[in-house]
C-alpha positions in Angstrom: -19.9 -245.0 -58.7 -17.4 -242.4 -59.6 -17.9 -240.9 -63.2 -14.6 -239.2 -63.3 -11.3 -241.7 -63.4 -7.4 -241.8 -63.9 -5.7 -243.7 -66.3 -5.1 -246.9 -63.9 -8.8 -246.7 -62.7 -9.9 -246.4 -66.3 -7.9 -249.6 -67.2 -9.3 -251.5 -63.8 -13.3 -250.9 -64.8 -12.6 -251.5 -68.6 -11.4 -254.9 -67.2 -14.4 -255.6 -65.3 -17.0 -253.8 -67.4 -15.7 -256.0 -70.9 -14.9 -259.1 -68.7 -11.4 -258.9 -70.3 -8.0 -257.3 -69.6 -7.7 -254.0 -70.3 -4.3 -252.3 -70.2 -3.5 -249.0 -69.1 -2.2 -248.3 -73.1 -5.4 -249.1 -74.2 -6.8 -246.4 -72.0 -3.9 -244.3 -73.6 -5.0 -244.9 -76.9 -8.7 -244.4 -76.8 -7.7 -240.8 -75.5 -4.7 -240.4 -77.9 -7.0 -241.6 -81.2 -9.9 -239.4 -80.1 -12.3 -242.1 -78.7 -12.5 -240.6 -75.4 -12.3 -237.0 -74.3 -9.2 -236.2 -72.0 -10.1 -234.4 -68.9 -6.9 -232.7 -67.0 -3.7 -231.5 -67.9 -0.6 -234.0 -68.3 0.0 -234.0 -65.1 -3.4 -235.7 -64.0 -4.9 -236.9 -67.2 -8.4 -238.4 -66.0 -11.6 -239.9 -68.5 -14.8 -239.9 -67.8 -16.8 -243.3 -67.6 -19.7 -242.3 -69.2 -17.6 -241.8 -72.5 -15.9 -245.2 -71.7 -19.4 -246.7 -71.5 -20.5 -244.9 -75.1 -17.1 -246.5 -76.8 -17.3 -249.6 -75.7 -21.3 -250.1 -77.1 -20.5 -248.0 -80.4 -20.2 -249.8 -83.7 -16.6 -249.6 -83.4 -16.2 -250.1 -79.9 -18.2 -252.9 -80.1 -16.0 -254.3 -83.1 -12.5 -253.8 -81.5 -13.5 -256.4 -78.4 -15.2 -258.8 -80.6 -12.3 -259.1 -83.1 -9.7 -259.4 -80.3 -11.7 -262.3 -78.5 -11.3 -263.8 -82.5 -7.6 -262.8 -83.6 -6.0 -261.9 -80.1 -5.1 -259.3 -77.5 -2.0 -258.4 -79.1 -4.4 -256.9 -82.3 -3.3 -253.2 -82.2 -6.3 -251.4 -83.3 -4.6 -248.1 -83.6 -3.8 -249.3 -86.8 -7.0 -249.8 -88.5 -7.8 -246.6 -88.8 -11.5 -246.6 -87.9 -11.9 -242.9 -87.4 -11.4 -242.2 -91.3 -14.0 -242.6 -93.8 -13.9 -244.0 -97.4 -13.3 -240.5 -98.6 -10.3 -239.7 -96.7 -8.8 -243.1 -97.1 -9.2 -243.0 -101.2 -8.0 -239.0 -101.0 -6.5 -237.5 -104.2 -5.4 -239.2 -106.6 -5.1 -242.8 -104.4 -8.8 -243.2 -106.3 -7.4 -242.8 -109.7 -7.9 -246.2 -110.8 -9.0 -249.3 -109.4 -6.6 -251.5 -107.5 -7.0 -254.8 -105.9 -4.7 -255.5 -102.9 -3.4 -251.9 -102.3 -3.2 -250.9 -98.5 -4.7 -247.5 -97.0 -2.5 -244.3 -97.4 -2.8 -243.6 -93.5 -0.9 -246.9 -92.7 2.3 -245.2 -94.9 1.8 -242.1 -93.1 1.6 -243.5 -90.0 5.2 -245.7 -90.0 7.1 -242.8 -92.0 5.7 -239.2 -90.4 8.0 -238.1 -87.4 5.1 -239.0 -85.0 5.5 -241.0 -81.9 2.5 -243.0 -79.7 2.5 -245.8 -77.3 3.1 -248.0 -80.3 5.7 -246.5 -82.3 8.3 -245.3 -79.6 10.6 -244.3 -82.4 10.7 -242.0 -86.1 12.2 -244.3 -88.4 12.1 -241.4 -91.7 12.7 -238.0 -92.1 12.4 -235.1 -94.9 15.0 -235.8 -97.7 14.8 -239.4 -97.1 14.5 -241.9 -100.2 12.3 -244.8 -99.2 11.7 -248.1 -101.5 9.1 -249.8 -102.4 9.9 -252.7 -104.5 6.0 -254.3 -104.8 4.7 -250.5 -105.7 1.5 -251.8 -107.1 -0.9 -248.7 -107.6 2.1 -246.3 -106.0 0.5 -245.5 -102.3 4.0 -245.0 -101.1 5.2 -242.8 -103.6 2.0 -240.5 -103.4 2.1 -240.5 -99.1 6.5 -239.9 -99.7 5.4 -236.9 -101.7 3.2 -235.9 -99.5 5.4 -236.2 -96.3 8.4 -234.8 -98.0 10.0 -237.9 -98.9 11.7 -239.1 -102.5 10.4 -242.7 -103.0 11.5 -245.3 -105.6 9.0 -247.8 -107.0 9.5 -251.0 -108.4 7.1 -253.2 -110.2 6.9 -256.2 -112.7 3.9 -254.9 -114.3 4.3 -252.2 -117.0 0.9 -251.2 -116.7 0.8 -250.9 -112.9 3.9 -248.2 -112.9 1.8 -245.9 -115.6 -0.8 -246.1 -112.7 1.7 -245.0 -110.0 3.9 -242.9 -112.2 1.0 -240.6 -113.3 -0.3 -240.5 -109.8 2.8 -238.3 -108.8 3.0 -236.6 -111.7 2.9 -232.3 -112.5 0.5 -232.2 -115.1 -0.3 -228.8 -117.0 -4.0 -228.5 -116.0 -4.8 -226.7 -118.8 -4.0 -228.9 -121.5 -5.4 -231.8 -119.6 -8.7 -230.4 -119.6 -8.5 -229.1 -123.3 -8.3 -232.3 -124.4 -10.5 -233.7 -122.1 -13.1 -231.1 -123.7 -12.1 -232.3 -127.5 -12.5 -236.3 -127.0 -15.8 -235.4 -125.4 -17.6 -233.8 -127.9 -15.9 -235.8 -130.0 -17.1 -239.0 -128.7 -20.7 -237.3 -128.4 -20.5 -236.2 -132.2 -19.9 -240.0 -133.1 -22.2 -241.3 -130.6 -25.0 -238.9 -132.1 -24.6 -240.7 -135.7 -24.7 -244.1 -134.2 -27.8 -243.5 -132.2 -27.0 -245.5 -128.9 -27.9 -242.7 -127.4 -31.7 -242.6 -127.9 -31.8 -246.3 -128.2 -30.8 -246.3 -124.3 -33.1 -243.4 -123.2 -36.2 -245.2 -124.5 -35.1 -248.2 -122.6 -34.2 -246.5 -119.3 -38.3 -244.9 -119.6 -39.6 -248.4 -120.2 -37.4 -250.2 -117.7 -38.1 -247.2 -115.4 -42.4 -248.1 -115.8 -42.1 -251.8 -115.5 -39.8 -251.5 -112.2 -42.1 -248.8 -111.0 -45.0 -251.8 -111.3 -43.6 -254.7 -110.7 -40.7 -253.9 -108.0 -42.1 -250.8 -106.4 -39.9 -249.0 -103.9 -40.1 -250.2 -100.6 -43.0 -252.2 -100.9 -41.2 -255.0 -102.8 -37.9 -254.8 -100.8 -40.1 -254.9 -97.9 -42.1 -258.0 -99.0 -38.7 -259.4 -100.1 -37.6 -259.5 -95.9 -40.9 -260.9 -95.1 -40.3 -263.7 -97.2 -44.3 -263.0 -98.9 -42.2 -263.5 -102.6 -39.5 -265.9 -104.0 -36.9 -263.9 -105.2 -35.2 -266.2 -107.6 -38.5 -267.1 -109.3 -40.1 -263.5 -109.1 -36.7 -262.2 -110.7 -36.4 -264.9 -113.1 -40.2 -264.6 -114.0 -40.1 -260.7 -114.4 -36.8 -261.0 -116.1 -38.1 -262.8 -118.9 -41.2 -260.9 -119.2 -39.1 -257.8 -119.9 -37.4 -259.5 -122.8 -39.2 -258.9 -125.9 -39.4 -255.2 -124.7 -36.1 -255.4 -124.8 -35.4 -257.4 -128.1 -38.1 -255.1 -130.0 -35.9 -251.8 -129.1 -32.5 -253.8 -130.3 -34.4 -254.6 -133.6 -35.5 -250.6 -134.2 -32.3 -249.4 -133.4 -30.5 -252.2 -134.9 -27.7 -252.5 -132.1 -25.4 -255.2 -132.4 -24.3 -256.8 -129.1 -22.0 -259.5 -129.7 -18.5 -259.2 -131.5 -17.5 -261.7 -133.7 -14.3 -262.7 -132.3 -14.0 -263.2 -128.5 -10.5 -264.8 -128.2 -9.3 -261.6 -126.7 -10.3 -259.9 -123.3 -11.7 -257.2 -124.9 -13.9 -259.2 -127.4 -15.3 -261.3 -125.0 -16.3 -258.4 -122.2 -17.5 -255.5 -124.2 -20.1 -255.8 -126.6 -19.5 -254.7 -130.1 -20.7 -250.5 -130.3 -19.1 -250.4 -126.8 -15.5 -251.9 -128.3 -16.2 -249.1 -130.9 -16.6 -246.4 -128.3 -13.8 -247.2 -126.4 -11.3 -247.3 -130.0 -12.3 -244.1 -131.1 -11.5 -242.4 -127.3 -7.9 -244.6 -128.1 -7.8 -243.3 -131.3 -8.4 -239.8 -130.2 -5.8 -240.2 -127.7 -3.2 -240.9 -130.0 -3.6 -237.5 -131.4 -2.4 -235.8 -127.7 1.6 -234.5 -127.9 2.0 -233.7 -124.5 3.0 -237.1 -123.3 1.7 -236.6 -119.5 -1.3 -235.4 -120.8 -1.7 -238.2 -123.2 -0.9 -240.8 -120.0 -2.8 -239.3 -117.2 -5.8 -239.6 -119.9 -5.0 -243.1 -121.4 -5.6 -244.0 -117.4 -8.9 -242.2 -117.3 -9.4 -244.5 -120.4 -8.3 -247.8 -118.6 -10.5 -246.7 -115.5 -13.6 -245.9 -117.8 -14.1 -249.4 -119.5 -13.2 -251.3 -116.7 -16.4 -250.1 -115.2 -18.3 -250.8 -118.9 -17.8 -254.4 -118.7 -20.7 -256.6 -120.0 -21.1 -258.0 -116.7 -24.4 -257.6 -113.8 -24.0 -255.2 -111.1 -22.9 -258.4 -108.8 -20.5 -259.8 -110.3 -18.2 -256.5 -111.4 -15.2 -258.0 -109.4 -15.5 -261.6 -109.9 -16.1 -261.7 -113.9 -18.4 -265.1 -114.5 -20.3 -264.7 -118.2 -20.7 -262.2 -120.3 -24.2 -260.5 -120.0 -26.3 -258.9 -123.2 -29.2 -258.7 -122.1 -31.7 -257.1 -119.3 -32.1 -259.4 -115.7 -33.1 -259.1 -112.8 -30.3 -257.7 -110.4 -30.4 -258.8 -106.8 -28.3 -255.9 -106.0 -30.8 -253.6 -106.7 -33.7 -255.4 -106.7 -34.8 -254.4 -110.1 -34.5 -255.2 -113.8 -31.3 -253.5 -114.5 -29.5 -253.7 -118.0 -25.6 -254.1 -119.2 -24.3 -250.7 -120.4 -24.3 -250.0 -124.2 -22.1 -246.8 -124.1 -18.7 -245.2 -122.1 -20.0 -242.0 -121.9 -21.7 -241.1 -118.5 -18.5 -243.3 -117.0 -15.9 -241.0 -119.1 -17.6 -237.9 -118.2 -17.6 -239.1 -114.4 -13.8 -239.9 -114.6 -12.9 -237.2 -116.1 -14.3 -234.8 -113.6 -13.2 -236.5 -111.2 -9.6 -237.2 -111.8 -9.2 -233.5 -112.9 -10.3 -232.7 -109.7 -8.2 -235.2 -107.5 -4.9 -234.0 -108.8 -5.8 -230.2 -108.0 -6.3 -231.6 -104.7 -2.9 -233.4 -104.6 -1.4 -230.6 -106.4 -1.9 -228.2 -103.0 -0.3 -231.1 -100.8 2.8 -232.2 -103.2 6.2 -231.5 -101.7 9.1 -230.6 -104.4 10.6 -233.9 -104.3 11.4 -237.4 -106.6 9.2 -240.1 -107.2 9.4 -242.6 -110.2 8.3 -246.1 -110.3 10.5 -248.4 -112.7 9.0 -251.5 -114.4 11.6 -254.2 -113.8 11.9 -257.3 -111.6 12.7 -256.6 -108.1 14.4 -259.4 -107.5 17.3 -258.8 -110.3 16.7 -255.5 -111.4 20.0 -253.0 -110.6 18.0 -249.8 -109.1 20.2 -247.4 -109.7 21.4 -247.9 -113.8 17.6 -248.1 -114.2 16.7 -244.9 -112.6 19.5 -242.7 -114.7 17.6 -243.7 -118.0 14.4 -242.3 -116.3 16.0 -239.3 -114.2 19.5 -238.1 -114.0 18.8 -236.1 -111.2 17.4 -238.6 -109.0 19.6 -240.6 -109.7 22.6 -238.6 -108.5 20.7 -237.7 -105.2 20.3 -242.0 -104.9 23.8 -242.5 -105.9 24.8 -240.5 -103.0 22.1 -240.9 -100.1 20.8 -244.6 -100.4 17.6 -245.6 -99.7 17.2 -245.2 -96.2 14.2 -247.4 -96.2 11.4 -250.0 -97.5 7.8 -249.9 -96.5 6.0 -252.0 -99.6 2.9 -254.6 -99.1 4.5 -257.9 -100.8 1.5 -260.1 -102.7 0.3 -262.3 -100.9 0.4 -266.2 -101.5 -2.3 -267.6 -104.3 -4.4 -264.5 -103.5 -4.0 -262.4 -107.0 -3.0 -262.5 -110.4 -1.3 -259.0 -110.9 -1.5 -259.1 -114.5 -5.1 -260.3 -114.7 -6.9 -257.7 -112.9 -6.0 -255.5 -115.7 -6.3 -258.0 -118.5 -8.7 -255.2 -120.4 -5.5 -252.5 -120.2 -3.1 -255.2 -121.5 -5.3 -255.5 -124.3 -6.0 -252.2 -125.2 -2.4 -250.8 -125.0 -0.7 -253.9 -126.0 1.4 -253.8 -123.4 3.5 -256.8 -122.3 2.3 -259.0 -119.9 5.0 -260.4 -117.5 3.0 -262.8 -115.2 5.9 -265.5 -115.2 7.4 -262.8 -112.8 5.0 -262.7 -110.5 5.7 -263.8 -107.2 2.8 -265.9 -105.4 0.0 -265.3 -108.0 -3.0 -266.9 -107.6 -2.9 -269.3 -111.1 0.1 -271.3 -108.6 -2.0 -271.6 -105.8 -1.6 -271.8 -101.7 0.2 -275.5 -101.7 3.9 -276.1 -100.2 5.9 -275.5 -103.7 4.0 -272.4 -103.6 5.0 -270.9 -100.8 8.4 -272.2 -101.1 8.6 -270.5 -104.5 7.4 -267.6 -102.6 9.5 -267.6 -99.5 12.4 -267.6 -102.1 11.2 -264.7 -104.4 10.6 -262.2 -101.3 14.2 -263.0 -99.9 15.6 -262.7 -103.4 14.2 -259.2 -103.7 14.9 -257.9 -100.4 19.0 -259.3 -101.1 18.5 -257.4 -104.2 17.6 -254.3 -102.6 20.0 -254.2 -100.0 22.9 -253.2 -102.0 21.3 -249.9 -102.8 20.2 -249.1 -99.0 22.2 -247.7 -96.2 23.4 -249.4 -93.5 20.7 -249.0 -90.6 18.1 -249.4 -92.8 14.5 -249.6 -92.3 12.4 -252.4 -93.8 8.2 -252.2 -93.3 6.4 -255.2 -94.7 2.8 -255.0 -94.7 1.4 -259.4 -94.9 -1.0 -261.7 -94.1 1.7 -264.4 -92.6 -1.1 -267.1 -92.0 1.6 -269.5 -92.7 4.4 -268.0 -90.6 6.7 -267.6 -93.7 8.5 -264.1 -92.9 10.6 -265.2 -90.0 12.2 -267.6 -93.1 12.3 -265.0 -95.7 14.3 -262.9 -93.6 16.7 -265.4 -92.6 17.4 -265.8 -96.1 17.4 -262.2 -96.5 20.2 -261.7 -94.1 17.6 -259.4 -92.2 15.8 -260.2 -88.4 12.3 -259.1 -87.5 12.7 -256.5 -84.5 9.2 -255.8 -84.0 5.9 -256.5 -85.6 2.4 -254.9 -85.4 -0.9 -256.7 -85.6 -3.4 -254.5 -87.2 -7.5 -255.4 -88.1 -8.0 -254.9 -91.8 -12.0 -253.1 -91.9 -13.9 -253.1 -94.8 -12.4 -255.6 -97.4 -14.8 -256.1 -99.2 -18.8 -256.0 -99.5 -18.9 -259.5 -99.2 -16.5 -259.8 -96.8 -17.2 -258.7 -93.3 -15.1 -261.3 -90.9 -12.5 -260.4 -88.5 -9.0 -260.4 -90.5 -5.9 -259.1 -89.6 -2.2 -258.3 -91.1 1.0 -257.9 -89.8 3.1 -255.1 -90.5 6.7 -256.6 -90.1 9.9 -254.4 -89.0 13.2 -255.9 -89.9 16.7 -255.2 -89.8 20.1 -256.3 -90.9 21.2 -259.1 -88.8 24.7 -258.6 -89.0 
């Protein structure tokens, strides 16, 4: 059998060897993406089968055919991106803060660099270009626009979700962001020291740390655990409550107390009470910063830190179910684990680390505008609103238009915008806005819903036209389960011109199935 092949030849024993058609593009792409070593000049570009054969049974190889038998040949999986790890797809400051529902930073990069593939035949954005995105969320677009040499405008209902964007892109000074970094820290220590959380959790790590050791040793009991030799759920609950009184005894001694005594608010119900008094004094301390970007970028280190400190199991971080103020038994980690009783290791780790992501961001940054306004897309007037934030920008809009969208609408009853960050809303008292919100979750998947939300989308993208040039560009990333979009730009004056089906990996860690998005092009109709 021939181990060296062309393109065509490539594409003809792919077909036979997977039992499926396999086009000559595909070929192109393994080779283009790095899957497969090229072998020849331009001229006479060639593969080799072997490294066909090692594709096709790797992990990814292996996913790719699997998810097209399930969502469809036409599943472009250029687009998902599999060649990057976690690190590179949370680079810089895209890991500032927890998002839900924000999309990767190499799918921006990907429709607005000045590349070309077998996919996209044509560059839709260049340098100096102001591109939109009117659902900014966490600000993805306006961090890859400053990266790419791009201005970008962001738009979002949520007050709270444009400090997150806005102080992704921001210049800080460093300096002072450290130095007061440095003074809330040994600040906090100094008032930790008095209250004596400190030693009360050391002394339970060393007897938590003996009784796992006995009772779920490391991999025997994991190992067991696969064999099916031990009931989990009774073992757990079993060794659970035999750790109690340990427990109980060391609250008693060090006289902690857990519960607040009102829990009408977010904060009272999911922190317990020395942990609501940690996070206050950080607040408190913050208050005292004058440099306003300083005091921002630090109040989001804040939000970040006690979103993490939530008096909730291991498990059940993402999906809050009850309040938890006590030690259990974590099936996560197979162990007796135990809810946290102070914010320091997490604001130390934050700290650190954000300092460190925007030195990394501040070697890429291009000298360009970014600002996300907090308004309603659907009504708000873009440009008035962007001279009260900055005249100059505002100038450069007034006279280039936005060129382009490329934004990731919500999706229909999936989210509720406002609630992810209910703990923020609480401790800034800021204003929530949720009425605004177009498809949250709290109105469901049903037909008013998606009416509702057919006529929200359209109503923002008529909005946003009067600010955009002529040929413009509009990228929406969606789930379209319920073939909505082809409506929305009816209504929105606009007609989809192409659209890419790309494999979404890695969701979530509970979430593993084949699932795909479109990424819809549209233009002006007329």
């Amino acid at each position: 059998m021939q181990d060296i092949l062309t393109i065509k030849e490539a594409s003809e024993w792919a077909t036979n060897y997977l039992k499926k058609n396999v086009t000559t593009s595909n070929i192109s792409y393994l080779i283009q993406y790095g899957r497969i070593k090229k072998i020849g000049d331009n001229g006479t570009v060639q593969v080799s089968r072997q490294d066909l054969i090692n594709y096709y049974k790797s992990f990814n190889g292996k996913r790719e055919v699997s998810w097209k038998d399930q969502l469809g040949n036409d599943l472009n999986w250029a687009l998902s991106f599999d060649q990057y790890k976690e690190a590179e797809t949370t680079k810089h400051v895209h890991r500032l803060h927890p998002y839900k529902g924000k999309f990767i930073p190499q799918l921006v990069e990907y429709f607005l660099d000045d590349h070309t593939d077998n996919f996209k035949t044509e560059i839709y954005f260049k340098k100096g270009d102001i591109i939109l995105d009117p659902f900014s969320g966490s600000g993805t677009t306006m961090v890859q626009c400053c990266e790419l040499g791009m201005h970008a405008l962001g738009i979002d209902v949520s007050v709270f979700n444009a400090l997150i964007a806005n102080c992704k892109v921001t210049k800080y000074n460093l300096i002072n962001v450290q130095t007061e970094i440095n003074r809330i820290t040994k600040a906090l220590k100094e008032f930790l020291f008095n209250s004596q959380t400190l030693e009360f959790e050391e002394k339970l790590l060393q007897a938590l740390y003996e009784y796992n050791n006995k009772y779920f040793p490391i991999p025997e009991y994991k190992y067991r655990l696969r064999q099916g030799e031990i009931d989990e759920v009774q073992y757990g609950a079993e060794k659970e409550k035999e750790f109690l009184p340990v427990y109980n005894k060391l609250l008693k001694q060090y006289e902690l107390k857990l519960r607040q005594e009102k829990s009408d608010t977010f904060l009272g119900k999911w922190y317990s009470q020395h942990i609501r008094e940690e996070i206050e004094f950080v607040f408190n301390e913050i208050k005292k910063i004058k440099n306003i970007d300083t005091k921002k970028i630090i109040s989001v280190i804040l939000s970040r830190t006690i979103r993490s400190c939530r008096a909730t199991t291991h498990a059940d971080l993402a999906t809050l179910i009850e309040p938890v103020s006590a030690t259990y038994y974590c099936a996560k980690h197979g162990k007796i684990c135990k809810p946290l009783f102070s914010i320091l290791k997490w604001w130390e780790t934050y700290t650190r680390d954000t300092v460190k992501r925007i030195a990394q961001f501040d070697k890429l940054r291009t000298q360009t505008f970014q600002v996300c306004l907090t308004g309603d897309s659907k009504t708000i007037n873009i440009f008035e609103e962007l001279q009260k934030k900055n005249t100059a920008f505002a100038e450069l809009a007034l006279k280039k238009k936005i060129k382009g969208i490329f934004s990731s609408p919500p999706y229909v009853g999936l989210i509720d915008y406002h609630e992810q960050h209910a703990y923020a809303y609480d401790l800034f008292g800021f204003k929530r806005k949720d009425e605004l919100e177009i498809g949250p979750l709290f109105k469901g998947k049903g037909k008013e819903a998606r009416e509702s939300y057919v006529q929200g989308i359209a109503d923002v993208l008529n909005n946003c036209k009067r600010f955009m040039v002529e040929g413009y560009d509009v990228f929406l990333v969606a789930n379209d389960r319920s073939n909505l979009y082809p409506t929305i730009g009816e209504k929105a004056g606009m007609q989809i011109v192409n659209q890419y089906k790309r494999p979404v990996l890695n969701r979530t860690e509970k979430d593993k199935g084949a699932y795909s998005e479109i990424i819809f092009h549209l233009k002006s109709k007329y």
